[in-house]
FIKOLZA-1660 file (N, C-alpha, C; in steps of 0.1 Angstrom, whole numbers, plus 5000, padded with zeros to 4 digits):
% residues 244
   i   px   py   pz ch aa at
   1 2307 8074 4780  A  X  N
   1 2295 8074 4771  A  X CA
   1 2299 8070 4757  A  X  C
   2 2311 8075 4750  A  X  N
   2 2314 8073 4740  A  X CA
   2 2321 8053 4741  A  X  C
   3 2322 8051 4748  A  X  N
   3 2327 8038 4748  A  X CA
   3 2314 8025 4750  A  X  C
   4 2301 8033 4754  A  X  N
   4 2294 8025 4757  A  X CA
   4 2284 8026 4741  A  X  C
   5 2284 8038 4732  A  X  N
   5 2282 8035 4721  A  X CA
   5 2286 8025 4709  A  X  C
   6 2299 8030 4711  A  X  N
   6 2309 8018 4705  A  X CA
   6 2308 8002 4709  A  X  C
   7 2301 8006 4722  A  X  N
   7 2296 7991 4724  A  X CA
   7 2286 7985 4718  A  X  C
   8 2274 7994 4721  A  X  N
   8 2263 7992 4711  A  X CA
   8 2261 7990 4700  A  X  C
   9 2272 7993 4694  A  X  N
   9 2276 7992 4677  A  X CA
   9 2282 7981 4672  A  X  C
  10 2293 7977 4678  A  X  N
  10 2295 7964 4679  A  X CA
  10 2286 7955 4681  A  X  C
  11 2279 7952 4689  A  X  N
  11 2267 7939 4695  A  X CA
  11 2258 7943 4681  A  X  C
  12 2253 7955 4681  A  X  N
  12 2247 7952 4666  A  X CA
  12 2250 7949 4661  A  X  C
  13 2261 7956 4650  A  X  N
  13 2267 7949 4642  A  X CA
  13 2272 7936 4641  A  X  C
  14 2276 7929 4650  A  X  N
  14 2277 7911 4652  A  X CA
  14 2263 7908 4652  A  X  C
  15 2251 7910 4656  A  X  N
  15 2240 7906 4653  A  X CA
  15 2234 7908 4638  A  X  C
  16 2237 7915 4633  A  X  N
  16 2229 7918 4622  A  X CA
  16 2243 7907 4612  A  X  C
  17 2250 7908 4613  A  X  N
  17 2263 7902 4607  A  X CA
  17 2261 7884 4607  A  X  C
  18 2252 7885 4619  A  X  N
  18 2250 7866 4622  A  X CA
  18 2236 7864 4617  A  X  C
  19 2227 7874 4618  A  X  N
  19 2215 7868 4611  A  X CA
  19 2220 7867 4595  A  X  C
  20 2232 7879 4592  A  X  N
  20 2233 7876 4577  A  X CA
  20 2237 7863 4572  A  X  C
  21 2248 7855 4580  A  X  N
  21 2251 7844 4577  A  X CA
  21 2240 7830 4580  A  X  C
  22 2237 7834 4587  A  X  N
  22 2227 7825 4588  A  X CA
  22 2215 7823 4577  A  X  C
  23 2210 7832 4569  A  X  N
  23 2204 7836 4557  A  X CA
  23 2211 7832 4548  A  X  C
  24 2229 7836 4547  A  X  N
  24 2233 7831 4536  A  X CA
  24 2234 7810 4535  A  X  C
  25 2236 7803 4546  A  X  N
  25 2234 7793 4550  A  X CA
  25 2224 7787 4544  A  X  C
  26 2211 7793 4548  A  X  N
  26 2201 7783 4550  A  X CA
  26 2189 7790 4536  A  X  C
  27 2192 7797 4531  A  X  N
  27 2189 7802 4516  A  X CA
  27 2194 7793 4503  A  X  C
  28 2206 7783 4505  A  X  N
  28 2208 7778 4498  A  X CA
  28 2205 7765 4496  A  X  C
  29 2204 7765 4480  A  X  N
  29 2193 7747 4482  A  X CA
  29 2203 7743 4489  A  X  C
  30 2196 7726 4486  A  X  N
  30 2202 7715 4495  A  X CA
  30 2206 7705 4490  A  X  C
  31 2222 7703 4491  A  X  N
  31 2227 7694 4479  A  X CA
  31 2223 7676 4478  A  X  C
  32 2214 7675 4484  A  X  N
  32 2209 7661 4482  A  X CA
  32 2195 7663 4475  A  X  C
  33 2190 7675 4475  A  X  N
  33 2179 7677 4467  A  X CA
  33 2180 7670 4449  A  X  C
  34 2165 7660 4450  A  X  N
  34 2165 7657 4438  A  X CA
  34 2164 7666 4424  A  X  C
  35 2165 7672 4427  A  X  N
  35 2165 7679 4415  A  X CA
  35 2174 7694 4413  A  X  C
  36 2193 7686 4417  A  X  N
  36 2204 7692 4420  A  X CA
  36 2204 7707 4405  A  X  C
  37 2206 7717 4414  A  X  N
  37 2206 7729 4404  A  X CA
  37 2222 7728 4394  A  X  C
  38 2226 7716 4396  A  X  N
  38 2239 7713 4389  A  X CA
  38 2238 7706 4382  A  X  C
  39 2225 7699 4379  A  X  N
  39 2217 7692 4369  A  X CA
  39 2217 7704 4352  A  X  C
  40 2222 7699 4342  A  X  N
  40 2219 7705 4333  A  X CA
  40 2209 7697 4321  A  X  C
  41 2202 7706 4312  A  X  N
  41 2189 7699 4308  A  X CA
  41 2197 7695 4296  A  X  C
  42 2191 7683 4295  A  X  N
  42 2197 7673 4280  A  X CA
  42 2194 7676 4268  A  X  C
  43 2192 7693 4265  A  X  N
  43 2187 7693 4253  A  X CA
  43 2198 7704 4248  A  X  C
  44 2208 7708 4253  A  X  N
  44 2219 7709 4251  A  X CA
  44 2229 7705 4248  A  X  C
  45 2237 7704 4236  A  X  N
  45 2248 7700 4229  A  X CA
  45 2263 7696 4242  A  X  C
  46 2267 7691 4238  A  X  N
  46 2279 7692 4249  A  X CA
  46 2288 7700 4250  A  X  C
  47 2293 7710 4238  A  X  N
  47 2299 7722 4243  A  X CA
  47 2290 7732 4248  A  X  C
  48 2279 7735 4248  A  X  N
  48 2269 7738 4258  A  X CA
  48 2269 7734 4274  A  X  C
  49 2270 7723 4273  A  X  N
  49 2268 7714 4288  A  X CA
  49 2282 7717 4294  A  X  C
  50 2290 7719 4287  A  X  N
  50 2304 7718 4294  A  X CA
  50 2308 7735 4298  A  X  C
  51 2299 7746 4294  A  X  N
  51 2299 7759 4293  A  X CA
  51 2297 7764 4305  A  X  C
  52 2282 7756 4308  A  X  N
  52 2272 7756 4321  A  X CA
  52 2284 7749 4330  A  X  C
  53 2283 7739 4331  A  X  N
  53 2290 7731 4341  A  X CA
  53 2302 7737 4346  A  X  C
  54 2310 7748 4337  A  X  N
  54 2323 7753 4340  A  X CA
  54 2315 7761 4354  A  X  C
  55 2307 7772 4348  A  X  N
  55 2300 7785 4351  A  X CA
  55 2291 7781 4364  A  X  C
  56 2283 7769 4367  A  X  N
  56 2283 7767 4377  A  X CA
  56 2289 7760 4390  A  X  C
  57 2301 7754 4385  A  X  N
  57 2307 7748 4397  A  X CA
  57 2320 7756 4401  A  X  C
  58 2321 7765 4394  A  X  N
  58 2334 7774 4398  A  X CA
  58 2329 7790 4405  A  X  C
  59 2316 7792 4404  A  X  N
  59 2305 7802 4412  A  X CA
  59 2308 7802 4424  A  X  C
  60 2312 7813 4429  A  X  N
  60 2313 7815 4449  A  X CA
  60 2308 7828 4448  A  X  C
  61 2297 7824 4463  A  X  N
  61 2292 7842 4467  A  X CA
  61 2303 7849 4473  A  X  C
  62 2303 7864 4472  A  X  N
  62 2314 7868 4479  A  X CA
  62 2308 7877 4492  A  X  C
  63 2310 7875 4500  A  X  N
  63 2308 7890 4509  A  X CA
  63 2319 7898 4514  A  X  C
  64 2318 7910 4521  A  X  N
  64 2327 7918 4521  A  X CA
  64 2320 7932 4529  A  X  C
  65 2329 7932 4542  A  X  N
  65 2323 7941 4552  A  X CA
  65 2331 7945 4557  A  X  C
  66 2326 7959 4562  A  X  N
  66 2335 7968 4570  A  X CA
  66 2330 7974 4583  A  X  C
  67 2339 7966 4590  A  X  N
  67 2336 7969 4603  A  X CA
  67 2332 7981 4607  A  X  C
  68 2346 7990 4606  A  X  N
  68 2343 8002 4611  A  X CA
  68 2329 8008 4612  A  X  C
  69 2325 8010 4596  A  X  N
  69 2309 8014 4599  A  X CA
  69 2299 8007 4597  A  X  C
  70 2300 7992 4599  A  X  N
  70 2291 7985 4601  A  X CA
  70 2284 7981 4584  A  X  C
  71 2290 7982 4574  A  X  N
  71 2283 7981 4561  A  X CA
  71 2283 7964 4557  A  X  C
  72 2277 7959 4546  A  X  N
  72 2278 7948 4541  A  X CA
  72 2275 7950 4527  A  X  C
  73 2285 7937 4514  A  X  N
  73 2284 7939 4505  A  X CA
  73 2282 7929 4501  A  X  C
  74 2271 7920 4492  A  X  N
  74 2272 7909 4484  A  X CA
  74 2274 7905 4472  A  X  C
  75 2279 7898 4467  A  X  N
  75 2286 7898 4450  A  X CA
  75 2288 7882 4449  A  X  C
  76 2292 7882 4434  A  X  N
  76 2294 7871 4433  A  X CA
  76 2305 7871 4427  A  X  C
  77 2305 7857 4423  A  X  N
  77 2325 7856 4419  A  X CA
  77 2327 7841 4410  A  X  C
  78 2340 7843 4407  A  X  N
  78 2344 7829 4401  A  X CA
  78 2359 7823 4408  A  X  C
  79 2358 7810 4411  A  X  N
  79 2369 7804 4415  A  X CA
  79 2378 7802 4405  A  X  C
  80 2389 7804 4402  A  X  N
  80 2400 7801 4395  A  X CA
  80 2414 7795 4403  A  X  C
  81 2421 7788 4395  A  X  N
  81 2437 7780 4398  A  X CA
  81 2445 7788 4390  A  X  C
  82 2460 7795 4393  A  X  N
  82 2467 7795 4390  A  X CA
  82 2482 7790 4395  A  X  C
  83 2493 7783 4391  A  X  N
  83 2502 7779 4400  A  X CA
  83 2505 7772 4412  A  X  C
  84 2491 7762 4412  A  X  N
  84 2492 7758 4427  A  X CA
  84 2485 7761 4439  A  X  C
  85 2477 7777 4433  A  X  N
  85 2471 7783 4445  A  X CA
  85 2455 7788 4438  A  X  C
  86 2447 7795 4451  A  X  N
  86 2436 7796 4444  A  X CA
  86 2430 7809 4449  A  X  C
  87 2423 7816 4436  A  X  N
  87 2418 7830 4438  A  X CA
  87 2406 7829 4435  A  X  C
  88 2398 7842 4439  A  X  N
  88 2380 7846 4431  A  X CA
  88 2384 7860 4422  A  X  C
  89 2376 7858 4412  A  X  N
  89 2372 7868 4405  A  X CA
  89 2362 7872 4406  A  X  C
  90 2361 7890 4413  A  X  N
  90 2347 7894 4411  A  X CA
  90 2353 7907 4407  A  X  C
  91 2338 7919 4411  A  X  N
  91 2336 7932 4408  A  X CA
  91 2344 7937 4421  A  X  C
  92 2348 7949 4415  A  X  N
  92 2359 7961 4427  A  X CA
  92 2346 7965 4433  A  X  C
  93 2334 7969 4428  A  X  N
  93 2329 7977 4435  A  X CA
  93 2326 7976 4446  A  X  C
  94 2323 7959 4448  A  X  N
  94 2313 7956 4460  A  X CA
  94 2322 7955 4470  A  X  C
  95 2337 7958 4469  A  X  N
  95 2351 7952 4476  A  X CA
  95 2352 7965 4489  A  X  C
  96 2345 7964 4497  A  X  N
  96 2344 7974 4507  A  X CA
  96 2360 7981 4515  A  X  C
  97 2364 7968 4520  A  X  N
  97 2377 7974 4527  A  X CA
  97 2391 7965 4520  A  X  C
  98 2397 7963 4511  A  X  N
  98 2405 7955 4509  A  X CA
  98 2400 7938 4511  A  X  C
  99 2411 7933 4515  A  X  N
  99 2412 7915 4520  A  X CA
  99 2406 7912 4535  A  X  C
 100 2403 7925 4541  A  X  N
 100 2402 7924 4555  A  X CA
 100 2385 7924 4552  A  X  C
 101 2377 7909 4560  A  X  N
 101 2365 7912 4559  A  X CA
 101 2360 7906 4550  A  X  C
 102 2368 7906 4538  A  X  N
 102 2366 7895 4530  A  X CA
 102 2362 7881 4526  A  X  C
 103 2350 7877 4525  A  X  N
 103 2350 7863 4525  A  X CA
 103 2338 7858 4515  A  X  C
 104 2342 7843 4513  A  X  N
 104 2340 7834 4499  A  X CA
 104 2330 7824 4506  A  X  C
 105 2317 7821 4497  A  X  N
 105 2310 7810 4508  A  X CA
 105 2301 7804 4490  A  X  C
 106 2297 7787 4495  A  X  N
 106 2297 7783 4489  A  X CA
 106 2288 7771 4498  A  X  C
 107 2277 7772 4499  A  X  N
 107 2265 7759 4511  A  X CA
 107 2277 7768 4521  A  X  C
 108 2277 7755 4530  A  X  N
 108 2281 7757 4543  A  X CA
 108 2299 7756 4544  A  X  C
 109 2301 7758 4529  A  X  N
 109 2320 7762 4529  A  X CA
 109 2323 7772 4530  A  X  C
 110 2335 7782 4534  A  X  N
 110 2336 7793 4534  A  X CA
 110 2350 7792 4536  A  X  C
 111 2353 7807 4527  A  X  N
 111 2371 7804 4529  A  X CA
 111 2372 7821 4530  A  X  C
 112 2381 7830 4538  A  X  N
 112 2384 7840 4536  A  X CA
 112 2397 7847 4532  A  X  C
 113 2397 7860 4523  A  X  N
 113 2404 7860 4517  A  X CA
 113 2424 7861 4524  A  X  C
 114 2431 7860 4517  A  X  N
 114 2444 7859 4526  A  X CA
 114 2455 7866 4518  A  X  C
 115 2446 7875 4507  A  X  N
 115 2457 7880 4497  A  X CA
 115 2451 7889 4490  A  X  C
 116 2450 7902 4492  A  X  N
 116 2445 7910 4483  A  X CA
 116 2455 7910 4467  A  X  C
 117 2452 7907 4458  A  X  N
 117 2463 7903 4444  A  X CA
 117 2460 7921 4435  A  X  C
 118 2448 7922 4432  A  X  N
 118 2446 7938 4426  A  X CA
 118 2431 7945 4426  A  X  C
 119 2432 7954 4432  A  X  N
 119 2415 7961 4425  A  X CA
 119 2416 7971 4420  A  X  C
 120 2412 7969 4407  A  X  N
 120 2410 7982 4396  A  X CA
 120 2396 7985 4396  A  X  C
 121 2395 7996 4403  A  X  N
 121 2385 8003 4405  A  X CA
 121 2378 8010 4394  A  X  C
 122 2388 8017 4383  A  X  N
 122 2382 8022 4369  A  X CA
 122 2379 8008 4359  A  X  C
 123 2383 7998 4360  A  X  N
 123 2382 7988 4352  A  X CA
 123 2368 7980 4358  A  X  C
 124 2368 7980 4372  A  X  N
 124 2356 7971 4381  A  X CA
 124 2359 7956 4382  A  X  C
 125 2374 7955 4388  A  X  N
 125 2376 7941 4390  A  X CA
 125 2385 7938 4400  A  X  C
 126 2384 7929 4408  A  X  N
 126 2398 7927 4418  A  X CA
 126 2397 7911 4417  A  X  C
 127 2411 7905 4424  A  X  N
 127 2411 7893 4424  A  X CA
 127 2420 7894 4436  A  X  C
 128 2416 7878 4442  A  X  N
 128 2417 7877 4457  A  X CA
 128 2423 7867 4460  A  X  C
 129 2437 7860 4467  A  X  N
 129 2438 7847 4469  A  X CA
 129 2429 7840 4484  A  X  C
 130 2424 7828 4482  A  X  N
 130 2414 7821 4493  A  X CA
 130 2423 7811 4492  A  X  C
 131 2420 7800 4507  A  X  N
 131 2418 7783 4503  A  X CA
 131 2413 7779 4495  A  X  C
 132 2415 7762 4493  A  X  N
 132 2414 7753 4484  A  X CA
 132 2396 7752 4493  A  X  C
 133 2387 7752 4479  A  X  N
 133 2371 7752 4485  A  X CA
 133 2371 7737 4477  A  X  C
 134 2368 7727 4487  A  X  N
 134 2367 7714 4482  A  X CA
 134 2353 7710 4475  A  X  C
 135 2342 7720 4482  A  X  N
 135 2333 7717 4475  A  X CA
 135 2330 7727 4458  A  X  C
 136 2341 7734 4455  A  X  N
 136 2342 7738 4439  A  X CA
 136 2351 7737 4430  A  X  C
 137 2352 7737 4419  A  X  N
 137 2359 7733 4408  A  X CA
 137 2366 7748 4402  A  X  C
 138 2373 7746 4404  A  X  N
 138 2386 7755 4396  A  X CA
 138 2383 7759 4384  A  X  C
 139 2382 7771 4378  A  X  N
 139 2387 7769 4362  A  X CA
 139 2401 7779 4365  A  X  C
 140 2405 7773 4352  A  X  N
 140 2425 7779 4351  A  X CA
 140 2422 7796 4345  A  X  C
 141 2429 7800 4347  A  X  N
 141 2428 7809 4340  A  X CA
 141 2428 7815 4327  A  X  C
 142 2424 7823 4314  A  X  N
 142 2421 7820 4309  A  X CA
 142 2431 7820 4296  A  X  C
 143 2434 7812 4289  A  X  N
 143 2445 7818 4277  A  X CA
 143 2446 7831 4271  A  X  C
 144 2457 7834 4269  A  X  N
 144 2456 7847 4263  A  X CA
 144 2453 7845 4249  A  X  C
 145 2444 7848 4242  A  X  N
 145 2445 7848 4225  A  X CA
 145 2449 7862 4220  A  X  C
 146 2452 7858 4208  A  X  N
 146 2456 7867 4198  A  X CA
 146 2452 7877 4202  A  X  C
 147 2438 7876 4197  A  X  N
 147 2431 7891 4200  A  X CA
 147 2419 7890 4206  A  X  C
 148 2419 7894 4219  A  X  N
 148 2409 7891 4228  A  X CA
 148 2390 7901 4219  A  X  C
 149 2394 7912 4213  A  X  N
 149 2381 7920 4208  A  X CA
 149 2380 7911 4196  A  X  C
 150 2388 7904 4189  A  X  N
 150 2376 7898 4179  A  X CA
 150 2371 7885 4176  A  X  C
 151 2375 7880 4194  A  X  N
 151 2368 7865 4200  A  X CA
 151 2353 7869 4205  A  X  C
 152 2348 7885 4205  A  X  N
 152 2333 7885 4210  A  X CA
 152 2324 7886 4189  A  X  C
 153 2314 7879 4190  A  X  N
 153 2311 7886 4182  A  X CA
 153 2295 7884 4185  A  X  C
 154 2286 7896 4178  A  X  N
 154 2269 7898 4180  A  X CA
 154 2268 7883 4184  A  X  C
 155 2255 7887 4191  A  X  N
 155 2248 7870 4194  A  X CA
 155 2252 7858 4197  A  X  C
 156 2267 7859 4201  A  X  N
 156 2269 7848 4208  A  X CA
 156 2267 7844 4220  A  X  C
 157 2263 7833 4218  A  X  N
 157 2258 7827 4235  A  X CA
 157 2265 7830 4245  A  X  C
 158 2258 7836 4258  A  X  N
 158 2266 7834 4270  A  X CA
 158 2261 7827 4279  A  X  C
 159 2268 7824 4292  A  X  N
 159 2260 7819 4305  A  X CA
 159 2272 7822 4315  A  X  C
 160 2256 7824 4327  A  X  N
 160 2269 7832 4339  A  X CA
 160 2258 7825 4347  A  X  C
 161 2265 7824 4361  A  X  N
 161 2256 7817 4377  A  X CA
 161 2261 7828 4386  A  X  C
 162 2252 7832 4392  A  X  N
 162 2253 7843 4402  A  X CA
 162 2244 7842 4417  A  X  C
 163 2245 7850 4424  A  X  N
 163 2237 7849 4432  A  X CA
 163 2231 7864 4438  A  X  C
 164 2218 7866 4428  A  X  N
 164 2214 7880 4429  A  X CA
 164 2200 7878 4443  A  X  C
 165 2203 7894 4443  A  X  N
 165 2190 7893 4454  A  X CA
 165 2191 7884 4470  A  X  C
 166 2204 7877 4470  A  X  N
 166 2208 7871 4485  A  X CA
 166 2201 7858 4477  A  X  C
 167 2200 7851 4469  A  X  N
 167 2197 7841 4468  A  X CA
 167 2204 7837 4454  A  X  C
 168 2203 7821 4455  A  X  N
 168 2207 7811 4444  A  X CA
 168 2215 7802 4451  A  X  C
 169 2228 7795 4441  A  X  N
 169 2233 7804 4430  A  X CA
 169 2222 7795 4418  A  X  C
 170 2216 7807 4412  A  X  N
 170 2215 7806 4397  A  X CA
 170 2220 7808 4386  A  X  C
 171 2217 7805 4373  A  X  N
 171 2220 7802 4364  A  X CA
 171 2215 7810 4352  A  X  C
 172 2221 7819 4342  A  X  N
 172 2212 7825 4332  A  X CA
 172 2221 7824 4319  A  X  C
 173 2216 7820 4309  A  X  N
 173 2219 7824 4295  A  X CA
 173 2214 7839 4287  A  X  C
 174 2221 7841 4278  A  X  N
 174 2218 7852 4268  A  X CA
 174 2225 7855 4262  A  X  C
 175 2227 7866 4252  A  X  N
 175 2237 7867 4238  A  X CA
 175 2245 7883 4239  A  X  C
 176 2255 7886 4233  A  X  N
 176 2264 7890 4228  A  X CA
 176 2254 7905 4227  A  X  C
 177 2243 7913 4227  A  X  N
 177 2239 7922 4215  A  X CA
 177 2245 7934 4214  A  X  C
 178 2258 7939 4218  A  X  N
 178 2263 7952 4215  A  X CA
 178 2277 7954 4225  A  X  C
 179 2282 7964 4222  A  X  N
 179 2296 7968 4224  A  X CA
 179 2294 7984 4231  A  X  C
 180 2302 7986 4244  A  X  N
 180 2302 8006 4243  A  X CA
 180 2315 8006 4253  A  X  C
 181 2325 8009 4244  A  X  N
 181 2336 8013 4248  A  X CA
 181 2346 7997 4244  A  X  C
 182 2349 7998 4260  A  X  N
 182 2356 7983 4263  A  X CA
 182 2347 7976 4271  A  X  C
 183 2337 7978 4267  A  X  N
 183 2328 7964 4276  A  X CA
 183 2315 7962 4271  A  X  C
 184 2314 7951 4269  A  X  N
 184 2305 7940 4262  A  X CA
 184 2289 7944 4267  A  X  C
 185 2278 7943 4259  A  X  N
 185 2264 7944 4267  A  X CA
 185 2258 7929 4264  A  X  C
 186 2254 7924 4273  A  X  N
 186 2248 7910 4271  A  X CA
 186 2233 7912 4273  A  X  C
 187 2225 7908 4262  A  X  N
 187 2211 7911 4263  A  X CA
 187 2209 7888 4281  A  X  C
 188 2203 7895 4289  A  X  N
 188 2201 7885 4297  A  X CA
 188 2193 7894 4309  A  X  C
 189 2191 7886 4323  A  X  N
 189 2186 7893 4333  A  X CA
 189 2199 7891 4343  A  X  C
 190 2200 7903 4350  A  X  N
 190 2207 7903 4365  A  X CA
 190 2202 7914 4375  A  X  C
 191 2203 7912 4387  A  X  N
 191 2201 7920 4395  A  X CA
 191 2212 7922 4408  A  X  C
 192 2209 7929 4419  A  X  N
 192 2219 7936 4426  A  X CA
 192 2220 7922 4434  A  X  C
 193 2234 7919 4437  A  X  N
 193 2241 7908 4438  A  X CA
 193 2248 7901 4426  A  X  C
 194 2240 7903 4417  A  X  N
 194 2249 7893 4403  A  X CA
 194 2262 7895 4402  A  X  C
 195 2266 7910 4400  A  X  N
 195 2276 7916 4399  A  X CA
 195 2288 7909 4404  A  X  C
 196 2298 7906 4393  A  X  N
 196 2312 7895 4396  A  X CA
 196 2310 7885 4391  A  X  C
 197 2298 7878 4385  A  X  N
 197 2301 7873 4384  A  X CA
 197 2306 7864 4367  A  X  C
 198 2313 7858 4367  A  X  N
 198 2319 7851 4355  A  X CA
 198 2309 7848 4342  A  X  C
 199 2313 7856 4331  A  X  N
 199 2304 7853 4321  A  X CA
 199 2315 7843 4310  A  X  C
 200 2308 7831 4305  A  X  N
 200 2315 7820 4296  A  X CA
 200 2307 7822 4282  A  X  C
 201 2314 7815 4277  A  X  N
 201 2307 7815 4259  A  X CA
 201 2305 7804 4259  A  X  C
 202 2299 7799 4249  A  X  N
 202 2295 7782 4242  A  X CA
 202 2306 7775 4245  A  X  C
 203 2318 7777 4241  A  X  N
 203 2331 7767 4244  A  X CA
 203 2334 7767 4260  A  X  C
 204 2331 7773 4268  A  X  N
 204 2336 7770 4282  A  X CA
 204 2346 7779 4287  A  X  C
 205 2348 7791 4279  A  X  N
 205 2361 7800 4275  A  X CA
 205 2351 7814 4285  A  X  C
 206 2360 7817 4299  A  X  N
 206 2355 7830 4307  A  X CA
 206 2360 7838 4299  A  X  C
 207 2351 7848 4293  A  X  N
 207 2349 7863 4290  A  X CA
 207 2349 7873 4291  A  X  C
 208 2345 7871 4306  A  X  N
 208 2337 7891 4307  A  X CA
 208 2333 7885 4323  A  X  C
 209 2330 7896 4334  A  X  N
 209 2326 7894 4344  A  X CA
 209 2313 7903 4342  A  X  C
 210 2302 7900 4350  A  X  N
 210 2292 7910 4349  A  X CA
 210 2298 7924 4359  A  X  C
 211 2290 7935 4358  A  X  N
 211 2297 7948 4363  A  X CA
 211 2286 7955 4366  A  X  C
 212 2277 7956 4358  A  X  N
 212 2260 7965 4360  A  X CA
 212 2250 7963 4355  A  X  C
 213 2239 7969 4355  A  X  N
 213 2229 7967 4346  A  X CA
 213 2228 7983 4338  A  X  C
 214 2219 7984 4327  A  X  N
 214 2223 7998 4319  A  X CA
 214 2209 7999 4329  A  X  C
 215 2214 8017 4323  A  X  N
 215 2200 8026 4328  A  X CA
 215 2195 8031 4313  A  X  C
 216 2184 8030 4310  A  X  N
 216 2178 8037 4301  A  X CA
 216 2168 8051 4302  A  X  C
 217 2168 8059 4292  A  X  N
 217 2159 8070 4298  A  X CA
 217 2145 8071 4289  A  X  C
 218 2130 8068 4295  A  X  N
 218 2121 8068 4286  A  X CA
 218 2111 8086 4293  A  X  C
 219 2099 8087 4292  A  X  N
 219 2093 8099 4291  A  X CA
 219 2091 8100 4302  A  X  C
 220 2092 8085 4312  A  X  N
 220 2091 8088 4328  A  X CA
 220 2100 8089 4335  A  X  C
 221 2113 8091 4333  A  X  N
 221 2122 8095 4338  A  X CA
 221 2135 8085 4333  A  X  C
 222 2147 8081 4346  A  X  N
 222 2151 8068 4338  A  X CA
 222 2148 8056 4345  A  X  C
 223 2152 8043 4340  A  X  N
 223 2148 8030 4350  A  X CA
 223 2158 8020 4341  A  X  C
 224 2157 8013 4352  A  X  N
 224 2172 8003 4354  A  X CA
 224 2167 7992 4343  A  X  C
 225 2173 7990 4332  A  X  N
 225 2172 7979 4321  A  X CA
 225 2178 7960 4328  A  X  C
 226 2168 7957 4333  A  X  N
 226 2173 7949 4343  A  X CA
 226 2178 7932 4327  A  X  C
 227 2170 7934 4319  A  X  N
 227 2176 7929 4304  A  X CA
 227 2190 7929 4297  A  X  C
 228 2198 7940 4302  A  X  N
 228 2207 7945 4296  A  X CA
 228 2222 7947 4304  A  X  C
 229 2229 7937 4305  A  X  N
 229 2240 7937 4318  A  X CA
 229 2254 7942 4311  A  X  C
 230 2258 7952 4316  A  X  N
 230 2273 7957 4309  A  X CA
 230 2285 7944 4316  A  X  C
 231 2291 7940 4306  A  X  N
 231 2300 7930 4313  A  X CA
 231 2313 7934 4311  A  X  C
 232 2325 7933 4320  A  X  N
 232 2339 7938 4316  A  X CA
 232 2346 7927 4309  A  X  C
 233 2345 7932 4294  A  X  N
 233 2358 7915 4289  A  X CA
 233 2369 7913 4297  A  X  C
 234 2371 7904 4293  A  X  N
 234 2381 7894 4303  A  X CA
 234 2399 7899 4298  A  X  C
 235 2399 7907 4287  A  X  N
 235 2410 7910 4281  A  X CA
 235 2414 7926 4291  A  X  C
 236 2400 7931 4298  A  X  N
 236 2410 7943 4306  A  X CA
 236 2414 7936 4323  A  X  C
 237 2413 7922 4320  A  X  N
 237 2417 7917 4336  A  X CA
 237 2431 7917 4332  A  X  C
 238 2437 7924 4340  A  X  N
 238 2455 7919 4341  A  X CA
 238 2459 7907 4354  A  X  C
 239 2458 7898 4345  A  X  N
 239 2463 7883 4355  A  X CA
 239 2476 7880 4356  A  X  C
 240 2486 7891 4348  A  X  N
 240 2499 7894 4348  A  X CA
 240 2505 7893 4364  A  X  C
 241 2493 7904 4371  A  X  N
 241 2496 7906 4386  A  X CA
 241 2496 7896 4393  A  X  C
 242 2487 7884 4393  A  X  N
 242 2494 7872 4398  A  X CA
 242 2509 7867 4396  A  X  C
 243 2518 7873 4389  A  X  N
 243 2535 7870 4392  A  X CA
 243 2541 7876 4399  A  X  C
 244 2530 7888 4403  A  X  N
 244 2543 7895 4410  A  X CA
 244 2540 7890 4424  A  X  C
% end
């Protein structure tokens, strides 16, 4: 009896697991579509255009599942190069079981993970090594500056491409408006899915990954400030760990 459960659990779970991909598949435009969402509008400066362009061609959805009890997690991420080889950056949270289960999709590309590198769970970040995704563009990783806290300042422009809600990948701008703690608040929209993914500035320079949205509390209880995305600066990612 107990073996025939376990059966039943499995066949589900492969079923619900194949409609999911199949959704992730066929949810995504279609890259011969005239009016390519990699199209940026010309009323944008070129360090603007080149900001966007980083933030959407280096965008991979991530998923991440665990067998055992049958869960599923979706997130988004950024493709990065270092040394030859290639990783995603997203959020710890959505990182269900390690590298096992792990996987990076992009249309109909998909690479899964083959290297768990670190997840900092109190920080809200891991990085993963994949294959080479031919259909995305790398960014390097990011220079270290002087001083990474006083490269943010109020109202500077951001833009991040995610893919919230099981859909996109889209594209959002918005600014800089506040600080709490060690992580940045970007006045913009995101929702559940966005999470991981890579926030740039006007120069094309990754930032901050998105992490959550705030909760605020008004006279009717609290509710999710879906305006207001906490992002982790890029100065508490330790990319150190990639040497070892």
């Amino acid at each position: 009896m107990r073996n025939f459960f376990q059966g039943v659990t499995s066949v589900t779970f492969g079923v619900i697991f194949g409609l999911f991909l199949i959704t992730i598949l066929f949810l995504h435009p279609q890259p011969q579509s005239p009016h390519s969402y990699e199209t940026v509008s010309k009323h944008y400066d070129i360090n603007q255009k080149q900001a966007i362009t980083r933030s959407v061609n280096s965008a991979v959805r991530v998923v991440s599942m665990d067998f055992t009890v049958g869960n599923i997690s979706s997130l988004s991420g950024t493709y990065f190069t270092f040394a030859g080889k290639y990783y995603v950056l997203t959020s710890a949270h959505g990182v269900l079981k390690g590298c096992g289960g792990l996987m990076v999709f992009h249309f109909e590309e998909q690479q899964q993970c083959t290297k768990m590198i670190i997840i900092d769970r109190d920080a809200d970040y891991a990085i993963f090594e994949i294959g080479e995704m031919e259909s995305r563009k790398p960014i390097k990783v990011p220079n270290a500056l002087a001083n990474w806290k006083k490269s943010y300042n109020l109202l500077d422009k951001t833009y991040y491409t995610g893919y919230p809600n099981s859909i996109g990948p889209t594209t959002w701008t918005g600014n800089i408006s506040g600080f709490t703690g060690d992580y940045l608040i970007i006045q913009t929209y995101a929702w559940s899915g966005a999470s991981g993914s890579g926030v740039f500035d006007e120069r094309g320079e990754l930032i901050g990954i998105v992490m959550a949205l705030d909760v605020g509390a008004n006279e009717y209880g609290y509710q999710v400030l879906n305006n207001f995305v906490i992002v982790v600066p890029i100065w508490q990612v330790d990319f150190d760990s990639l040497l070892e």
